[in-house]
Backbone as ProteinMPNN parsed JSONL, in Angstrom:
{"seq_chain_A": "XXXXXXXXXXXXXXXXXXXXXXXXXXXXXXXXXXXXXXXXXXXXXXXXXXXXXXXXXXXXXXXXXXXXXXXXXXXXXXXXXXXXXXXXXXXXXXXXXXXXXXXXXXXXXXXXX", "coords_chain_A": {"N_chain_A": [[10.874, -134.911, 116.783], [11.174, -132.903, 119.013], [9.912, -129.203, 118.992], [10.107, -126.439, 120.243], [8.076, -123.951, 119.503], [5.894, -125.103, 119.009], [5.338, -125.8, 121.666], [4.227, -123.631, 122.489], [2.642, -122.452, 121.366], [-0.004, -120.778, 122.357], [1.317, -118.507, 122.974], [-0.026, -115.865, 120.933], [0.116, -113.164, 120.73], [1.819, -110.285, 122.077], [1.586, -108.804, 125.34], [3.087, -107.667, 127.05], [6.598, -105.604, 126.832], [9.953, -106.202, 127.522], [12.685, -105.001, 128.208], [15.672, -105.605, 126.936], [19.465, -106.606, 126.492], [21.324, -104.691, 124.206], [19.407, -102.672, 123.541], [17.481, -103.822, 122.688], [14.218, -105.554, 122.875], [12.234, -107.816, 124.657], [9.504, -110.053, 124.085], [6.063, -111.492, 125.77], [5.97, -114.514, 124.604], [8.601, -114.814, 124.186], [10.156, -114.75, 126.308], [8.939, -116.369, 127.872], [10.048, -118.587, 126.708], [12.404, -118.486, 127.195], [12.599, -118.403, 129.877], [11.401, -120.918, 130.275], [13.121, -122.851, 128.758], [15.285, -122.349, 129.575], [17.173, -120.794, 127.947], [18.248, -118.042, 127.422], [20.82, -117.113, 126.582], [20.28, -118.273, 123.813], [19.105, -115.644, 122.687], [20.658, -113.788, 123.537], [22.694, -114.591, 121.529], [21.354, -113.394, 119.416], [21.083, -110.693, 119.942], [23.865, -109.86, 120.039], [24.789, -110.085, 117.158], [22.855, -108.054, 116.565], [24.418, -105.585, 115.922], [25.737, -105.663, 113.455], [23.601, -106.648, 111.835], [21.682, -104.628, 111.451], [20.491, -102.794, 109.819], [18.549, -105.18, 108.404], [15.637, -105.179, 108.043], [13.376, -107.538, 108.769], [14.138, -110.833, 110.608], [14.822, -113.99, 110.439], [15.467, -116.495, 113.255], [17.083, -119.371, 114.168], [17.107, -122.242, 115.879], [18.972, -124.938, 116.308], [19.844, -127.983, 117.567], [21.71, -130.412, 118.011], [22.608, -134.074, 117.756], [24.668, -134.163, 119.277], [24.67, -132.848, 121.557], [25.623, -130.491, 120.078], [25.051, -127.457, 119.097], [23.326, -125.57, 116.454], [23.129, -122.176, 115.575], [20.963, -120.177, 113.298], [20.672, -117.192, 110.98], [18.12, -116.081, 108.922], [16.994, -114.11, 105.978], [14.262, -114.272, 106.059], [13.511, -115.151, 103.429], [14.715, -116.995, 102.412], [17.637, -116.881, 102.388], [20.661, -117.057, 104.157], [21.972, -115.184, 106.718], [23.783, -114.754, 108.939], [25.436, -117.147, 110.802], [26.045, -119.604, 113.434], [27.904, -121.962, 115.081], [27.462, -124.018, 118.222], [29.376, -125.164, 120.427], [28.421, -127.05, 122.64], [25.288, -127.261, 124.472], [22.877, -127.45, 126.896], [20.156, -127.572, 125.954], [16.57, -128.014, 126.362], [14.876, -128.958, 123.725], [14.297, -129.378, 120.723], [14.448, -127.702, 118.415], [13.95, -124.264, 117.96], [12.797, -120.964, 116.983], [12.815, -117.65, 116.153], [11.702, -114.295, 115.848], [12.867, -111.497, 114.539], [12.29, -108.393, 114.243], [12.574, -105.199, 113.867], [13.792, -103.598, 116.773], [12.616, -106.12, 118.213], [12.071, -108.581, 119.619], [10.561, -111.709, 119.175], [8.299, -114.52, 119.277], [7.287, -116.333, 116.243], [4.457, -116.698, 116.051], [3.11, -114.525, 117.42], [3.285, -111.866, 115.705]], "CA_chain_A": [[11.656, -133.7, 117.002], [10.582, -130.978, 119.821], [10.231, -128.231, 118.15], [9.79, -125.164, 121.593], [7.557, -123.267, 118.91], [4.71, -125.804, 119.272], [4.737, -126.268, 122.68], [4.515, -122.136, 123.538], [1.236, -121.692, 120.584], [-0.663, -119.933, 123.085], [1.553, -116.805, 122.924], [-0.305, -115.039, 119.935], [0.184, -112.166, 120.462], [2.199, -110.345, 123.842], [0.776, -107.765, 126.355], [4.295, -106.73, 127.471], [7.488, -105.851, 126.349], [10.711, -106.375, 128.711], [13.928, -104.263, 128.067], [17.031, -106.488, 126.837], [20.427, -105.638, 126.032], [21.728, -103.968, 123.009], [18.481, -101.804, 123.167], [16.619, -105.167, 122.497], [13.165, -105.614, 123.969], [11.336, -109.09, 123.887], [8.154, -109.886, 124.008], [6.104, -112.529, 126.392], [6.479, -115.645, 123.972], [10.074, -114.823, 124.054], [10.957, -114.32, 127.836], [8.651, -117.776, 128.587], [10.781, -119.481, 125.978], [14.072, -118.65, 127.732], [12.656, -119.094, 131.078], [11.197, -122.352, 130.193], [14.425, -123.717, 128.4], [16.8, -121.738, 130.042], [17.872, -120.463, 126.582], [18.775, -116.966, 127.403], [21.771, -117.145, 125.348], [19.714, -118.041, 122.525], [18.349, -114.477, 122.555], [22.156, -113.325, 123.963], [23.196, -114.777, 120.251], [20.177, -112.64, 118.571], [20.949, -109.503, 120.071], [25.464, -109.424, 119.593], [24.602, -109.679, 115.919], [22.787, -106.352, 115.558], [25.367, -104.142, 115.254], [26.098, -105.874, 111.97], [22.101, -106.761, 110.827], [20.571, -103.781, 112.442], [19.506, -102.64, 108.283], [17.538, -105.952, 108.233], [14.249, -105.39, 108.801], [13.395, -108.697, 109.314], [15.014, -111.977, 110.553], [14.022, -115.074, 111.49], [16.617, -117.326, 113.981], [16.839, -120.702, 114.445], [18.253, -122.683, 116.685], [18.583, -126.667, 116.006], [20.213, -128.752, 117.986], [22.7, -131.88, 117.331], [22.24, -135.511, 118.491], [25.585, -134.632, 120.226], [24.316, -131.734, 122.256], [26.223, -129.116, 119.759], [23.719, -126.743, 117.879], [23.768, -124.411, 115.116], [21.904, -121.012, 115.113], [21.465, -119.62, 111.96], [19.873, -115.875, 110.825], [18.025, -115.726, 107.055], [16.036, -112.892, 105.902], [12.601, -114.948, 105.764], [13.498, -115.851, 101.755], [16.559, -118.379, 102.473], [19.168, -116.305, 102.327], [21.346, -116.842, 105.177], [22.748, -113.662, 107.002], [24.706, -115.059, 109.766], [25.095, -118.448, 111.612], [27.044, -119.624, 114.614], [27.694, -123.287, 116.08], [27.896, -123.875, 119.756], [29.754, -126.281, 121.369], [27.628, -127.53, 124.088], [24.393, -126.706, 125.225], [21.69, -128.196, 127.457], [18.62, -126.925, 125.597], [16.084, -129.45, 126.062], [14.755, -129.484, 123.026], [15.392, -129.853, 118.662], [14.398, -126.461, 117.521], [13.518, -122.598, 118.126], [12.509, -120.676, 116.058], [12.191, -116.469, 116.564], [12.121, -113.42, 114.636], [13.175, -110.375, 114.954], [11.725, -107.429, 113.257], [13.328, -103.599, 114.032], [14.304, -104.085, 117.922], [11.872, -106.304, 118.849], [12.399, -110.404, 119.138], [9.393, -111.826, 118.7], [7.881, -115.631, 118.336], [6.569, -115.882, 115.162], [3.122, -116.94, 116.183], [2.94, -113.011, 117.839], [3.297, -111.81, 115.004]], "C_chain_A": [[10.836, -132.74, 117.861], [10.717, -129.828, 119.508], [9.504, -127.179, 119.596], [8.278, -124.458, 120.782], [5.575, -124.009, 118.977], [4.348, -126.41, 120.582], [4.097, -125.087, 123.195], [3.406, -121.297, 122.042], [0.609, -120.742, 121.377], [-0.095, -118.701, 123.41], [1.465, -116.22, 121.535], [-0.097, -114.116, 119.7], [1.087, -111.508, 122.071], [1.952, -108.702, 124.328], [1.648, -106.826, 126.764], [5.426, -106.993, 126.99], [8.607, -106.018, 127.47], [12.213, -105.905, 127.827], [14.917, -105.441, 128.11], [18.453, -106.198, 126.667], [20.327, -105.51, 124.582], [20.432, -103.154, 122.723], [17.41, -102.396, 122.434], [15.52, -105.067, 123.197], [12.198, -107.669, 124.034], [10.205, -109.02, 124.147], [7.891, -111.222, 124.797], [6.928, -113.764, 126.299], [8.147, -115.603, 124.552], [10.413, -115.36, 125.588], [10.076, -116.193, 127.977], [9.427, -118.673, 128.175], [12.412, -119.509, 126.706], [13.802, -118.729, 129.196], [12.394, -120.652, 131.426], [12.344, -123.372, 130.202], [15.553, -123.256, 128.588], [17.483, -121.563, 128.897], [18.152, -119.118, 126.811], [19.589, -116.782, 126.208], [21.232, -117.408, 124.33], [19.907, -116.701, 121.872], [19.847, -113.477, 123.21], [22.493, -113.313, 121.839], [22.784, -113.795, 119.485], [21.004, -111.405, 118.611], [23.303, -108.74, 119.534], [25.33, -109.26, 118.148], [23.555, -108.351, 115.166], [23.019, -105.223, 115.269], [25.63, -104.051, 113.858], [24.739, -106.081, 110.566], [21.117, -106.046, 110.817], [20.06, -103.128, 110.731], [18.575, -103.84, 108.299], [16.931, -105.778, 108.996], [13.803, -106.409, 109.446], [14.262, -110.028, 109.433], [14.716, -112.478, 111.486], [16.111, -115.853, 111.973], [16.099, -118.337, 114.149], [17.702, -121.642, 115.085], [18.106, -124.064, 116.537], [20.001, -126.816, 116.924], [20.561, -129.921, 117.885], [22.231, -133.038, 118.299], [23.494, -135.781, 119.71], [25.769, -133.412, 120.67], [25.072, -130.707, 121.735], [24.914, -128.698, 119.307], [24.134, -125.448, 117.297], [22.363, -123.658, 114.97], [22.471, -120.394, 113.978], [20.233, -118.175, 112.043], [19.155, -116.26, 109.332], [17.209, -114.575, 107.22], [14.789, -113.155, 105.711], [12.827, -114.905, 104.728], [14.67, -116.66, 102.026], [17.271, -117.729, 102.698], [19.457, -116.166, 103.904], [22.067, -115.824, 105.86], [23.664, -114.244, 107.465], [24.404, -116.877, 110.259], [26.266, -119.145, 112.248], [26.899, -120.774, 115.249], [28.536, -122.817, 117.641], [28.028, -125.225, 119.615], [29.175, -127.382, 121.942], [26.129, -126.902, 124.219], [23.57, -128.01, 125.66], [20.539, -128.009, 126.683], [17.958, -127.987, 125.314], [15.074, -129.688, 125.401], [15.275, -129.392, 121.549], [15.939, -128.329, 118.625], [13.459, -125.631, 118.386], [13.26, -121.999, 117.493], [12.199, -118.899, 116.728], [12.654, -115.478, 115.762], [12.357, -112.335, 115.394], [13.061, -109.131, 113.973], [12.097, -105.645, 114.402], [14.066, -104.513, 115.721], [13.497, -104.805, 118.858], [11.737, -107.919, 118.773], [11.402, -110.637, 119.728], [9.02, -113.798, 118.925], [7.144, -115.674, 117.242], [4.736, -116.113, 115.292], [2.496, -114.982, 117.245], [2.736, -112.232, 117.019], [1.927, -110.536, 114.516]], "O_chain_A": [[9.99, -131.953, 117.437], [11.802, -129.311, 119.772], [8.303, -127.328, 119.825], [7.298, -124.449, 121.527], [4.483, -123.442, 118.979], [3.447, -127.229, 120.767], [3.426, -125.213, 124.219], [3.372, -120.1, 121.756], [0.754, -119.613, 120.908], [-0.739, -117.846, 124.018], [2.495, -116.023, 120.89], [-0.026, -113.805, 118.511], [1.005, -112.189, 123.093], [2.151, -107.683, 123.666], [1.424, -105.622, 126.895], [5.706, -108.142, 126.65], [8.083, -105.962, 128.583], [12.645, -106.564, 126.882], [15.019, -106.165, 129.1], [18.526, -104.973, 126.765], [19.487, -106.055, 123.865], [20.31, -102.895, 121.525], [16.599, -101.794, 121.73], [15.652, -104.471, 124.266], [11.732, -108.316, 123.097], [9.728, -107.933, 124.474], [8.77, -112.084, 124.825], [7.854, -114.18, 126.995], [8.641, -116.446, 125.301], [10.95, -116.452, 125.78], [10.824, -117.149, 128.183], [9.694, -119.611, 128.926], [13.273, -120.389, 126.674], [14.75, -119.126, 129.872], [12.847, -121.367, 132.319], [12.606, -124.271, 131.0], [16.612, -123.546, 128.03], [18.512, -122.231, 128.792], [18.557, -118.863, 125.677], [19.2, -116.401, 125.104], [21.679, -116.655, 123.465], [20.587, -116.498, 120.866], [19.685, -112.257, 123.183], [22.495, -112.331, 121.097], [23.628, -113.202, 118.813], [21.583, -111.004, 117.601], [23.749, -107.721, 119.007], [25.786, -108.187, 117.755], [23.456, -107.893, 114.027], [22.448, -104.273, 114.734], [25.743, -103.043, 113.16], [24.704, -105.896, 109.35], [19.986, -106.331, 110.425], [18.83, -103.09, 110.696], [17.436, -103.393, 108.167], [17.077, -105.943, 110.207], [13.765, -106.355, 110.675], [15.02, -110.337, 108.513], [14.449, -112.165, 112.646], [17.225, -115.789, 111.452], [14.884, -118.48, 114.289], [18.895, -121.777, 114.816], [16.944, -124.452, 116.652], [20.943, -126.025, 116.974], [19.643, -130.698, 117.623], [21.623, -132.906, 119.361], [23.605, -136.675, 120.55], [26.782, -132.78, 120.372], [25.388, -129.844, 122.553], [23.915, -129.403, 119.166], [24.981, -124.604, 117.592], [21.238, -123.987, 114.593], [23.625, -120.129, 113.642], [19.278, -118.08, 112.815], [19.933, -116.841, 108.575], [16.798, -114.119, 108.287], [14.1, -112.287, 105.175], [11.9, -114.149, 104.437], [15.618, -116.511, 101.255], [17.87, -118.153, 103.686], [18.827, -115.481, 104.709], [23.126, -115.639, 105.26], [24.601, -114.457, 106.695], [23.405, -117.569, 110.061], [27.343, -119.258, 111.663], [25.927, -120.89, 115.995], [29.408, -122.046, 118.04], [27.36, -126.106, 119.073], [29.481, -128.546, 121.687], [26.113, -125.708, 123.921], [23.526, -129.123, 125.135], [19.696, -128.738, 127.207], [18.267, -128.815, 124.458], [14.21, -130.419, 125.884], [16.468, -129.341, 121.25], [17.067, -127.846, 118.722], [12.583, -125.983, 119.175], [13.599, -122.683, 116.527], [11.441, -118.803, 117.693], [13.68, -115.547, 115.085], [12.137, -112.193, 116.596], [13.792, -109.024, 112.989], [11.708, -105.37, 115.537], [14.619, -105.611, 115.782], [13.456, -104.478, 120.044], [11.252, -108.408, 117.753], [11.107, -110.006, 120.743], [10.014, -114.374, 118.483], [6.173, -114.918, 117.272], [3.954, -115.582, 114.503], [1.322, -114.709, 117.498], [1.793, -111.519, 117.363], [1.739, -110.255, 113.332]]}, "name": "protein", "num_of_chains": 1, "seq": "XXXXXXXXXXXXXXXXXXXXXXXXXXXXXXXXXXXXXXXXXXXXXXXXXXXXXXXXXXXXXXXXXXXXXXXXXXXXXXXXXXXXXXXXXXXXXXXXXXXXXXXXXXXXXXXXX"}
């Protein structure tokens, strides 16, 4: 399984932030991860849901990917509990899994942290 999160270790921590919508900002990790895998929309998905999760402090996303190119992002609150979660159709993303958090307005990889 390719998991994006272990190929993109080397962003520990990030130097700059970059203005997103909904008053979103990301952080290196982030922006290499959607330039790498052309996942934008990943981080599109993240940001339409915080009109409704903007009280959660934290929340991790995850994005997995099907054997028949659908995939299912899901939200929890870092203890299981599921907030939200949204299958897609289609995507290219070329690989399993993603993995990113998001703590106040600021999406994050968790190795930044």
């Amino acid at each position: 399984m390719r998991n994006v999160n272990d190929e993109l270790k080397e962003y520990n921590c990030s130097d700059n932030y970059y203005k997103y919508g909904f008053g979103m900002v990301i952080t290196d990790g982030v922006k290499e991860l959607c330039d790498r895998f052309q996942c934008f929309w990943f981080v599109d998905v993240v940001c339409s849901y915080q009109s409704s999760l903007g009280a959660e402090e934290f929340q991790s996303w995850k994005l997995l990917k099907n054997p028949d190119s659908s995939a299912l992002v899901t939200c929890d609150n870092g203890n299981g509990k599921i907030l939200k979660s949204q299958r897609i159709p289609w995507t290219d993303f070329d690989a399993d899994v993603a993995n990113v958090w998001c703590e106040g307005n600021v999406i994050l990889l968790p190795n930044e942290h």
